[in-house]
C-alpha positions as CSV (number, residue, x, y, z in Angstrom):
1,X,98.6,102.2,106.6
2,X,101.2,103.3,103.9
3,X,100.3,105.4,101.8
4,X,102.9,104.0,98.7
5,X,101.2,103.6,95.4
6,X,103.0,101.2,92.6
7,X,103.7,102.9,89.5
8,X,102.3,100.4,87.4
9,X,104.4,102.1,84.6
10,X,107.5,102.1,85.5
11,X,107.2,98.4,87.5
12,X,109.8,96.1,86.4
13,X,108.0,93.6,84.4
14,X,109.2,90.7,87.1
15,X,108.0,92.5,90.0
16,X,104.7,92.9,88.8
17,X,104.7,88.7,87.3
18,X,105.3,88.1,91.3
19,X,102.6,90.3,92.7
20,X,100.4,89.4,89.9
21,X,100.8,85.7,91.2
22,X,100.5,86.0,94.9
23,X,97.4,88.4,94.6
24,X,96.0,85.4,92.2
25,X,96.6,82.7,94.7
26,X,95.0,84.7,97.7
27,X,92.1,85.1,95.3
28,X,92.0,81.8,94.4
29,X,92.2,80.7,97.7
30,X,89.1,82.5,99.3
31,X,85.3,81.6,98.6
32,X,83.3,81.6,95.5
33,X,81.3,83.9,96.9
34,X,83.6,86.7,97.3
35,X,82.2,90.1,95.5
36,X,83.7,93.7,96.2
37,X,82.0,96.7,95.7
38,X,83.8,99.6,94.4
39,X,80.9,102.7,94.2
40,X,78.1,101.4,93.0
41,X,79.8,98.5,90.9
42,X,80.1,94.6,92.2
43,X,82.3,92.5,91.1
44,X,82.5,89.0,91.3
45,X,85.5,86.6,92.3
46,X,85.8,85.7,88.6
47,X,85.7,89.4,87.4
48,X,88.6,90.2,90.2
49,X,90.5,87.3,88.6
50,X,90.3,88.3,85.0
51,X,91.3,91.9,86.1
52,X,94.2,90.9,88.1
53,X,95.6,88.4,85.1
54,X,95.3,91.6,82.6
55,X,96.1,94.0,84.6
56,X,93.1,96.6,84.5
57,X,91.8,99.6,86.4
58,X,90.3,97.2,88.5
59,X,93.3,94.8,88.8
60,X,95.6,97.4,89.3
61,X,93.6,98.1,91.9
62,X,93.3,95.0,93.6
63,X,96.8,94.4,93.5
64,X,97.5,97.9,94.6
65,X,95.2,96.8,98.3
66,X,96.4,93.4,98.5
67,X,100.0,94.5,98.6
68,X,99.4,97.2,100.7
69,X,97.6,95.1,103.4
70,X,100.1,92.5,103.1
71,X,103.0,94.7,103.6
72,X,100.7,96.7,106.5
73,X,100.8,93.2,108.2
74,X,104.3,92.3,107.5
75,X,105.3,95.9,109.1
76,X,102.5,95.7,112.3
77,X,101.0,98.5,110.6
78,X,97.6,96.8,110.4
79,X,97.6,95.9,114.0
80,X,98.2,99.2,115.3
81,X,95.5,100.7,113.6
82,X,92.9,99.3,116.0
């Protein structure tokens, strides 16, 4: 898995528009029932949704792993982790 971490400061302000919208569509696209549980907090699909749109902690977050297992696919990286 690679271990490179976006600097949500210094992003260009496109870059992070695009991500913003692909992490929002793969949201979008899985079930209504989707929660993840970071410690001992749940969030819903709607909460990811919100936090991804203005960019929180959390969103950053989200992003952050989406990209990462996107680009772990893209690479093979995922698959050789088995």
């Amino acid at each position: 898995m690679s271990n490179d971490n976006i600097d949500f400061n210094n992003i260009d302000r496109e870059t992070l528009k695009e991500m913003q919208k692909l992490v929002l569509a793969r949201l979008r696209a899985s079930s209504d029932n989707l929660t993840i549980s970071i410690g001992s907090t749940e969030y819903t699909k709607q909460e990811m949704l919100e936090s991804v749109e203005k960019v929180t902690d959390l969103g950053k977050e989200i992003i952050e792993a989406q990209i990462e297992y996107l680009r772990d696919m893209a690479t093979g990286a995922i698959y050789k982790e088995a």
